[in-house]
Each structure stands twice: as C-alpha cells, then as structure tokens.
SEDOMAR-860037 format. One record per residue (C-alpha): x, y, z; residue number from 0. Coordinates in nm, 3 decimals. Example, Ala and Ser with C-alpha at 12.3 -4.5 7.8 and 13.67 -1.06 7.14 Angstrom:
2
+---------+---------+---------+-----+
:       x :       y :       z :  nr :
+---------+---------+---------+-----+
:   1.230 :  -0.450 :   0.780 :   0 :
:   1.367 :  -0.106 :   0.714 :   1 :
+---------+---------+---------+-----+
# end
This chain:
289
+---------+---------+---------+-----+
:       x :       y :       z :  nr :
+---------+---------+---------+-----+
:   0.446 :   0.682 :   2.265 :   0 :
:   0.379 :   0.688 :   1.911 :   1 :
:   0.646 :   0.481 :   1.664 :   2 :
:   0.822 :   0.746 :   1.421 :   3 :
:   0.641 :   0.746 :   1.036 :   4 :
:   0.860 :   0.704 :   0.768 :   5 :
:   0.720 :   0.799 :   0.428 :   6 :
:   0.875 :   0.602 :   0.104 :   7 :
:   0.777 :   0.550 :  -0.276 :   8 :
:   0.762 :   0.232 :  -0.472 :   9 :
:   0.786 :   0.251 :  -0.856 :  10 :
:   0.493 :   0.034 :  -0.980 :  11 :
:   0.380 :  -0.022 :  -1.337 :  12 :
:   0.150 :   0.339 :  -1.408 :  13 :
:   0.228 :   0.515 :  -1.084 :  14 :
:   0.445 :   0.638 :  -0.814 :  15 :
:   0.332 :   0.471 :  -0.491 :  16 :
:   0.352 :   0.664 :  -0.150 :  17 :
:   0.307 :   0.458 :   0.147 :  18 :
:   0.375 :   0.496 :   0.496 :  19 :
:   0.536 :   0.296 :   0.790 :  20 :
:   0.520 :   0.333 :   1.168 :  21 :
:   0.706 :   0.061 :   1.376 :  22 :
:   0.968 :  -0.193 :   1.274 :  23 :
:   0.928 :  -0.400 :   0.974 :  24 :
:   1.121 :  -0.624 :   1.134 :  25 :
:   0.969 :  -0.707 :   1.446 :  26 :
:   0.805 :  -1.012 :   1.571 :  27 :
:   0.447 :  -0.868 :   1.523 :  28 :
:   0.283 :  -0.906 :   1.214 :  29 :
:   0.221 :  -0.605 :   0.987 :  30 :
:  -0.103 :  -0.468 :   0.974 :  31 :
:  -0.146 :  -0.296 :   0.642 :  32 :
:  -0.483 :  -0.049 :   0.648 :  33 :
:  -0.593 :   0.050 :   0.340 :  34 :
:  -0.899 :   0.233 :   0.163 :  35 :
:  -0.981 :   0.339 :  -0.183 :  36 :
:  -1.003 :   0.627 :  -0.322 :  37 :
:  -0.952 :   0.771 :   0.064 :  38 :
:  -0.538 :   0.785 :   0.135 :  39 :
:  -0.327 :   0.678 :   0.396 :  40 :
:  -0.447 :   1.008 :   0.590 :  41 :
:  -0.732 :   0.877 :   0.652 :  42 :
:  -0.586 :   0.609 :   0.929 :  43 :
:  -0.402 :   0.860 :   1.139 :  44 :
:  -0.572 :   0.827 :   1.433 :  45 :
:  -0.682 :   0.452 :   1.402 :  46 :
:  -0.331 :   0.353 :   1.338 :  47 :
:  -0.292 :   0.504 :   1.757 :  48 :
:  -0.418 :   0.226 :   1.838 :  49 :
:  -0.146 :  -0.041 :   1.739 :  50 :
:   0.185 :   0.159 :   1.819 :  51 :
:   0.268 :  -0.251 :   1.959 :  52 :
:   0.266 :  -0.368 :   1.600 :  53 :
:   0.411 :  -0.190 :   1.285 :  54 :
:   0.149 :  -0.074 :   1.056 :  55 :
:   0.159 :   0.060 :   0.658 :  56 :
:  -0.064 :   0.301 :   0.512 :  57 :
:  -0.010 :   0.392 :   0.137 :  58 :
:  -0.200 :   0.592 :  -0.109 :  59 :
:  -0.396 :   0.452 :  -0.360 :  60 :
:  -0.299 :   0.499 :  -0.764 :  61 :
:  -0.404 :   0.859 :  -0.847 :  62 :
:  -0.478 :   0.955 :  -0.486 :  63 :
:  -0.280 :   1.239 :  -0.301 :  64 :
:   0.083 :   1.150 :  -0.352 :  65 :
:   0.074 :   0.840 :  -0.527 :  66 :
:   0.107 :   1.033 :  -0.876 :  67 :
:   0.056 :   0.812 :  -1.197 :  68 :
:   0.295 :   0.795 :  -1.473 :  69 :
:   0.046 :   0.656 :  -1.746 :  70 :
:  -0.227 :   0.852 :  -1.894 :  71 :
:  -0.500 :   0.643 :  -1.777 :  72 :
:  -0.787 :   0.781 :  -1.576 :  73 :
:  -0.950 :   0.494 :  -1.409 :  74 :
:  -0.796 :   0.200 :  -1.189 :  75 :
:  -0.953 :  -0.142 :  -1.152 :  76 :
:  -1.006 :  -0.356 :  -0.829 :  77 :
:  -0.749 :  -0.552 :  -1.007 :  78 :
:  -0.510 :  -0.281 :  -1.074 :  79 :
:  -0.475 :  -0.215 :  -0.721 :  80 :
:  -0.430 :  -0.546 :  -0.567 :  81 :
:  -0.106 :  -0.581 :  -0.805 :  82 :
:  -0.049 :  -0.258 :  -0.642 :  83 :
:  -0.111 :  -0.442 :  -0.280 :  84 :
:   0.093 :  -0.749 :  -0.422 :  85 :
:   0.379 :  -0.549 :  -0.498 :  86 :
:   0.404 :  -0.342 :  -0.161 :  87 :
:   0.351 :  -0.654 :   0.065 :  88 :
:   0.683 :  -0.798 :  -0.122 :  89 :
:   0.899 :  -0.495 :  -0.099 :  90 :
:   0.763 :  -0.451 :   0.266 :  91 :
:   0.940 :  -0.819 :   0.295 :  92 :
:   0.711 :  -0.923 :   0.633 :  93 :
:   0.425 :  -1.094 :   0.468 :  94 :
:   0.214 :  -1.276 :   0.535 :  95 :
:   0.041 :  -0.923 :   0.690 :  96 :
:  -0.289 :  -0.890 :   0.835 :  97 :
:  -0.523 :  -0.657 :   0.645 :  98 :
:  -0.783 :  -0.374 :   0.765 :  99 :
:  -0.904 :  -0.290 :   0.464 : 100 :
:  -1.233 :   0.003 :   0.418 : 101 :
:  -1.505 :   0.085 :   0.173 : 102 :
:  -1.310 :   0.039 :  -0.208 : 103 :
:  -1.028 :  -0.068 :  -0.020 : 104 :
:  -1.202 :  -0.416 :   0.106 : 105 :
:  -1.278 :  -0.468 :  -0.302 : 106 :
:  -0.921 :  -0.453 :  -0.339 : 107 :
:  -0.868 :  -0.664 :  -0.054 : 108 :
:  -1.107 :  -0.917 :  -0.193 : 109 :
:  -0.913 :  -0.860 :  -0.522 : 110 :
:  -0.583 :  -0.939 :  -0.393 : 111 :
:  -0.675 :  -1.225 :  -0.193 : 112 :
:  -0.828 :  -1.429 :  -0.526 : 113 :
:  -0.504 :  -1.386 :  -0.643 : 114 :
:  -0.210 :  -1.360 :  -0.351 : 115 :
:  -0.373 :  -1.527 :  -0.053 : 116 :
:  -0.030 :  -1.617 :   0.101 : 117 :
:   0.031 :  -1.295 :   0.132 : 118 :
:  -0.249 :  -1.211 :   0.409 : 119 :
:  -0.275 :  -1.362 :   0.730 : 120 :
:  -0.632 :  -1.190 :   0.848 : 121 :
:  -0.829 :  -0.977 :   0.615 : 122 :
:  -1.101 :  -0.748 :   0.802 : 123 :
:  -1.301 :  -0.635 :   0.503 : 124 :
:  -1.518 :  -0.315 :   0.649 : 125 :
:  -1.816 :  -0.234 :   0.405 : 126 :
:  -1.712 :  -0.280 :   0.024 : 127 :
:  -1.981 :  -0.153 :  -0.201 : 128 :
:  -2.007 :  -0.392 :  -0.401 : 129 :
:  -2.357 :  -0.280 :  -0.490 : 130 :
:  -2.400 :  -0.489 :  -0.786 : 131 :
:  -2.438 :  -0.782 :  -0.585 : 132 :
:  -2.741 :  -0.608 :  -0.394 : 133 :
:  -3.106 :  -0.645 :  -0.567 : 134 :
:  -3.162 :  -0.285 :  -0.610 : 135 :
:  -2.824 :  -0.340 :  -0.836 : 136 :
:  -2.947 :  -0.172 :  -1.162 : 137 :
:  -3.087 :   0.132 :  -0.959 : 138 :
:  -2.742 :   0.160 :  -0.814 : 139 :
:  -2.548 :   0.158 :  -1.094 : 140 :
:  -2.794 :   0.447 :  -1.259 : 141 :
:  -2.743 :   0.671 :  -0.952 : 142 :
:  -2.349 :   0.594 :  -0.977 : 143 :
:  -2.355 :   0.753 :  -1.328 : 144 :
:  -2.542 :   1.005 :  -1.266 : 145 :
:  -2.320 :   1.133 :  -1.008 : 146 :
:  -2.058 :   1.070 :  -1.231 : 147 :
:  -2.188 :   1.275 :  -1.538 : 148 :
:  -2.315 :   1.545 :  -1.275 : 149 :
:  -1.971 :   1.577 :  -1.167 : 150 :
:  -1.822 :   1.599 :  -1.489 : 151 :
:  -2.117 :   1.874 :  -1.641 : 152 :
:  -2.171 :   2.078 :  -1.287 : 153 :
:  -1.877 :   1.977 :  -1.045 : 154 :
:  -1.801 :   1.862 :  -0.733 : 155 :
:  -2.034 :   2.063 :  -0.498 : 156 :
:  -2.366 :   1.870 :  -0.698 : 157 :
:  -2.218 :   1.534 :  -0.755 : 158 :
:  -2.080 :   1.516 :  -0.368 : 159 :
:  -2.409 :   1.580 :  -0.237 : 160 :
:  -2.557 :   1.330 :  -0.454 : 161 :
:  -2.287 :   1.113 :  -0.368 : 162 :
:  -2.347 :   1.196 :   0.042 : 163 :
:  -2.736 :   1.137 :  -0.030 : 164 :
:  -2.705 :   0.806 :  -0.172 : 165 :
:  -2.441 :   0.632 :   0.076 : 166 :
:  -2.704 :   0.782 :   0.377 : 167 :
:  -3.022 :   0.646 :   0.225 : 168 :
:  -3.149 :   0.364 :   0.435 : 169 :
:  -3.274 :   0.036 :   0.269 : 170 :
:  -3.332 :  -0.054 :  -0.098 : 171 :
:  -3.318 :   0.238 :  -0.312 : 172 :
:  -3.689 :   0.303 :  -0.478 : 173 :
:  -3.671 :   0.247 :  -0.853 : 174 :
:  -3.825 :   0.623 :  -0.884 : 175 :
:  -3.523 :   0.762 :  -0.685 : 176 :
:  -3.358 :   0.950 :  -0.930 : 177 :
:  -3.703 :   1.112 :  -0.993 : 178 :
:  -3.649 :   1.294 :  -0.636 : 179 :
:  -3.602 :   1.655 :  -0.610 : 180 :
:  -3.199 :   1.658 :  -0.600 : 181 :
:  -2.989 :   1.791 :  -0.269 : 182 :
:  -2.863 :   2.156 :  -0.210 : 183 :
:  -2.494 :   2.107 :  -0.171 : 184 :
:  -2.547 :   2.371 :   0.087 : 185 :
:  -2.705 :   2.164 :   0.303 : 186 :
:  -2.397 :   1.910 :   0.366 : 187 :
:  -2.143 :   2.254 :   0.349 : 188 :
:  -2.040 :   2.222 :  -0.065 : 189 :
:  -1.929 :   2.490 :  -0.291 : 190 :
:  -2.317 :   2.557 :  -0.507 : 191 :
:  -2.038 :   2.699 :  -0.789 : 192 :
:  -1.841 :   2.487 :  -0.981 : 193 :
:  -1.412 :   2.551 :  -0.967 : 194 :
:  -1.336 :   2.379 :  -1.282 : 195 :
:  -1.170 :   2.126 :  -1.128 : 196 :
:  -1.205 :   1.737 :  -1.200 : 197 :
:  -0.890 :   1.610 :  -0.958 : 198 :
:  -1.122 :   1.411 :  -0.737 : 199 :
:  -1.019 :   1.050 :  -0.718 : 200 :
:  -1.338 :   0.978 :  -0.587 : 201 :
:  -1.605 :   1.152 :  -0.839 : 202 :
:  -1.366 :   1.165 :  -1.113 : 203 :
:  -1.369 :   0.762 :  -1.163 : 204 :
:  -1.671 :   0.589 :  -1.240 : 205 :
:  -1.769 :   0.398 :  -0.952 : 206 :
:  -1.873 :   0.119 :  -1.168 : 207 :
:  -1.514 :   0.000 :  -1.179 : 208 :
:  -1.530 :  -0.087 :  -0.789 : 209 :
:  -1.899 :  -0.120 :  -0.730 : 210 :
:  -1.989 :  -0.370 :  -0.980 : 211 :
:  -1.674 :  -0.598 :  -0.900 : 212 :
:  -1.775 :  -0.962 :  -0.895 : 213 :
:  -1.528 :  -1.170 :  -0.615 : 214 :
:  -1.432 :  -1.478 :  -0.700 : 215 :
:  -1.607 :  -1.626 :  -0.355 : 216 :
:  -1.484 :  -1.988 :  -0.440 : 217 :
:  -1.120 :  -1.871 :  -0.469 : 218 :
:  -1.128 :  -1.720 :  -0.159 : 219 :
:  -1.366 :  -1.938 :   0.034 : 220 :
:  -1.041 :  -2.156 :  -0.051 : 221 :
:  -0.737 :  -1.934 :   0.037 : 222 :
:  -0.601 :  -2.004 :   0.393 : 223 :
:  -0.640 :  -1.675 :   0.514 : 224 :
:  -0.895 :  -1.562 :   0.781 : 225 :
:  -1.191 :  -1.342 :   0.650 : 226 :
:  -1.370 :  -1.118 :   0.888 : 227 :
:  -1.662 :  -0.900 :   0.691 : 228 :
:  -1.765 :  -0.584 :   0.877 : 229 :
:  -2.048 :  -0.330 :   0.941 : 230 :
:  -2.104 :  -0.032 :   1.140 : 231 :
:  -2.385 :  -0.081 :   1.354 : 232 :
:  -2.473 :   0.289 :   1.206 : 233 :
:  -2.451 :   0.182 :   0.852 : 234 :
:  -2.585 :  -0.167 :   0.835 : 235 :
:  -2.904 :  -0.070 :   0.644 : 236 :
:  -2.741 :   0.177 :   0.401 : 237 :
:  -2.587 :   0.010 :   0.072 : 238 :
:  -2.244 :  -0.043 :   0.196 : 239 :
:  -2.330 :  -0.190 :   0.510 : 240 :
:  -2.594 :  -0.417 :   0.335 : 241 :
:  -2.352 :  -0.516 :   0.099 : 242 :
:  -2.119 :  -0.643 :   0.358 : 243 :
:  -2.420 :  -0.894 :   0.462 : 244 :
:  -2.393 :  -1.029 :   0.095 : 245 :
:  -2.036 :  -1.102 :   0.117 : 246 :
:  -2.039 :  -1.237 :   0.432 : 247 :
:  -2.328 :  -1.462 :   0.338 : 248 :
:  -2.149 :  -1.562 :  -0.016 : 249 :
:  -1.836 :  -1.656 :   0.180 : 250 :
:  -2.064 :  -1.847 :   0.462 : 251 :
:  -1.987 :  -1.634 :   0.769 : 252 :
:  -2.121 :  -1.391 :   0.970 : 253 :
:  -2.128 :  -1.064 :   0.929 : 254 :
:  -1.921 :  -0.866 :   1.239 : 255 :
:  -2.041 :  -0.571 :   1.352 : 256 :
:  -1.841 :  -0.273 :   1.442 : 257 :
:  -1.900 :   0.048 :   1.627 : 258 :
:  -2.021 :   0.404 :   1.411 : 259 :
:  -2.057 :   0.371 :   1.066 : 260 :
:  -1.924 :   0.332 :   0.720 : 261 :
:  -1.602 :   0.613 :   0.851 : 262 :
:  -1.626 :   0.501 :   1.250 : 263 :
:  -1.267 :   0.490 :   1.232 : 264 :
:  -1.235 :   0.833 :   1.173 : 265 :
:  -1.083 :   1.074 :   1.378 : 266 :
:  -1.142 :   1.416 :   1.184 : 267 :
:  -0.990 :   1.322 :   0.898 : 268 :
:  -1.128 :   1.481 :   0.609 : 269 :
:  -1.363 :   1.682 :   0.844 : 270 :
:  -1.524 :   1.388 :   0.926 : 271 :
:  -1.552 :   1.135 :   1.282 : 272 :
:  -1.656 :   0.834 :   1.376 : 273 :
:  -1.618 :   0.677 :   1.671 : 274 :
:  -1.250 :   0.605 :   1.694 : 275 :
:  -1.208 :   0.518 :   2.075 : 276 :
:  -1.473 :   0.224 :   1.988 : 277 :
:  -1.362 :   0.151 :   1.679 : 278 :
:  -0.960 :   0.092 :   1.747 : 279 :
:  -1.017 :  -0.187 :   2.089 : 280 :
:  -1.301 :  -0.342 :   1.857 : 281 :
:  -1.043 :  -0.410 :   1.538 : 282 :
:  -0.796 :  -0.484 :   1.790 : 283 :
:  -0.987 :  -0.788 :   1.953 : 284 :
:  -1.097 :  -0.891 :   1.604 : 285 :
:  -0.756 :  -0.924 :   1.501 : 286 :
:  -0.653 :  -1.095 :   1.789 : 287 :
:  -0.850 :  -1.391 :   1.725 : 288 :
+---------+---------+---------+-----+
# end
C-alpha cells in the first residue's frame, strides 16, 4: 500500500518551495530525500514505490513547476540550491537523511555536502554533469551555449534536440562537432515552430551554472557521510555517465553501476522510461549498506 503524499511550501530566500512527503517524518527509518535539477519532484513517482517502508521527500527545484520564485533572478547556482536543500532538511526536522540525488541534482548534492555534511547520512550521486571536469571540457561548454542561444533565437523544439543529441553522443565529443549538420526536432517528436515561450527551467538557464561546478573533493572526501557515485550501465560512455567516473575517481572510489541509463529510474514520467523495476531493488541494496 502506498503511504498518503502530502504536498507543503517552505518560504526560502527568492522562492516558494514545493516539496512533497510520503510516510512519517517521524518514524524510525531515515528519510530518503530524492532530488534532481531542473527535473521536479514528478519525476520520482514511481521510484519513490519502491520505499513505501521508509518516508521519502521530493521537492521542486527554484523556478521549476511549483516552486515559484519571488526574486527577479533568472538563473540558480549549485550553491543556491543546496541552501535550498539545507533549509528543507531542517524544517523536515529528521536529518541526518540519506540522499538519491540525479543529473543537476547530484551537483547540488555535492554542493550541499561541502557545506552541511551532518545533514546527510548516504549520498547516492547518479550522473552529475559536471562536464567541465571531462577533457573534451571546452567543447562542452561551446555546445552548452549554443543550445542555450538556439533556444533563446529559435525555441525549444531546436535547442531540445540539440540538447537530446548531445547527452546521447557516445565518447569524447570531436572538436569539429558543432560543425555537424544539426538534428530535425522531428526526429525525437519536437514542435519544428517556435511558441514564443522561454519557461523551460532546463533550456532557459545556462547550463554553465551546473556543468562547470568545481566540488570541493577535499571537503567532502572529509565529511562523515557515505558517498556512492553512480552510472547507468546505458549511459556510462555518454558525458554524464563519464563524468560520474571523474568524481568517483577524485573522491577515490569506485564508480557503482546502475541499471538503464542517465533516467533508468523513470517510469513515464515526462514521456520518458527507464528501467524502474531494476532500478528501485538496485538503490535499495545500495542504500542498505
């Protein structure tokens, strides 16, 4: 039987958080807080089936879904969020909580752990990008902005299926590749016409505010808590999944692998699955460590 959700906000410097809990707060099971960046706490619907015996928070990111900001500002830092994660671990009151954390979410993870460590237990850090760290860096962080500009001249049918292209590509990118013929939205289901809109938490931001985030490795090399870095056995090769071997190297571990790829925890959220019924029993013997 799955534990009743109960949706609350949390008044933060900038923004209106939304966050989510299933289970009691107050049982004898540690929190497990999931989290991803720019995706929401939608995203983890159907992974978070697979701890109804623990009680587990979601929340929306600043400027994602229903976490409305109340500043002007249009970008958010790796460290603007983990005050964000600082914050919500105290009001949640059951800290220290163990931490699944995905894609920009695991840079906040990393973000927050530099600078709260006593407030995680177990971090699982599942593919940041943290593409600057890769040697291909400089071809990475050209590609980011020109996804970024496309989205902002042409909109987001273009700059998605730039965006789908580049997570996809397998192995250092070429330093020619942004002399390659450019993808047909069509081809990954994108509007070809442009809406207007630039609401996409995603596109809208320039990457470089998450992707070229430099850890402090010492500080958390140092920090009690228990670091697992991740990679989908699918992904391992593309620029997420090879950044995870840098981290993992930088804080002298190795790397875990996990089922699917860079969304295998997906469950057709977003029109989009991974391999869920792998995914869940694989995070859930990590964790239980």
């Amino acid at each position: 039987m799955n534990p009743t959700i109960e949706s609350h906000t949390l008044e933060v410097p900038g923004v209106r958080l939304a966050y989510d809990v299933r289970g009691d707060l107050h049982s004898a099971e540690t929190v497990l807080l999931m989290i991803g960046s720019p995706m929401g706490a939608h995203g983890f619907t159907t992974l978070a089936t697979y701890f109804t015996d623990r009680p587990v928070v979601t929340y929306d990111p600043r400027g994602v879904e229903r976490s409305v900001r109340t500043d002007d500002a249009t970008e958010s830092t790796p460290a603007d969020h983990a005050d964000d994660l600082h914050r919500l671990i105290e009001v949640l009151g059951a800290g220290p909580v163990d931490v699944f954390a995905s894609s920009g979410g695991a840079v906040n993870a990393l973000a927050l752990l530099e600078r709260h460590p006593e407030q995680v237990g177990t971090l699982v850090a599942h593919e940041p990008p943290l593409s600057d760290l890769l040697p291909d860096r400089e071809v990475l962080a050209a590609v980011a902005q020109d996804i970024h500009e496309t989205y902002l001249s042409r909109g987001t049918g273009p700059a998605m299926a730039k965006f789908i292209q580049l997570v996809m590509f397998e192995g250092r990118l070429p330093v020619d590749y942004l002399d390659r013929p450019e993808p047909d939205p069509a081809m990954f289901g994108l509007p070809t016409e442009d809406d207007g809109d630039r609401n996409d938490p995603l596109l809208g931001q320039n990457m470089g505010t998450s992707t070229t985030y430099q850890p402090d490795f010492d500080a958390i090399i140092a920090a009690s808590t228990r670091v697992v870095v991740a990679a989908g056995v699918e992904s391992a090769n593309q620029m997420t999944g090879r950044a995870a071997a840098v981290v993992a190297d930088r804080l002298g571990e190795e790397l875990t692998v996990f089922p699917s790829n860079h969304g295998g925890f997906l469950g057709g959220e977003y029109g989009q699955r991974g391999d869920p019924e792998a995914f869940g029993p694989k995070l859930r013997e990590v964790l239980r460590y």
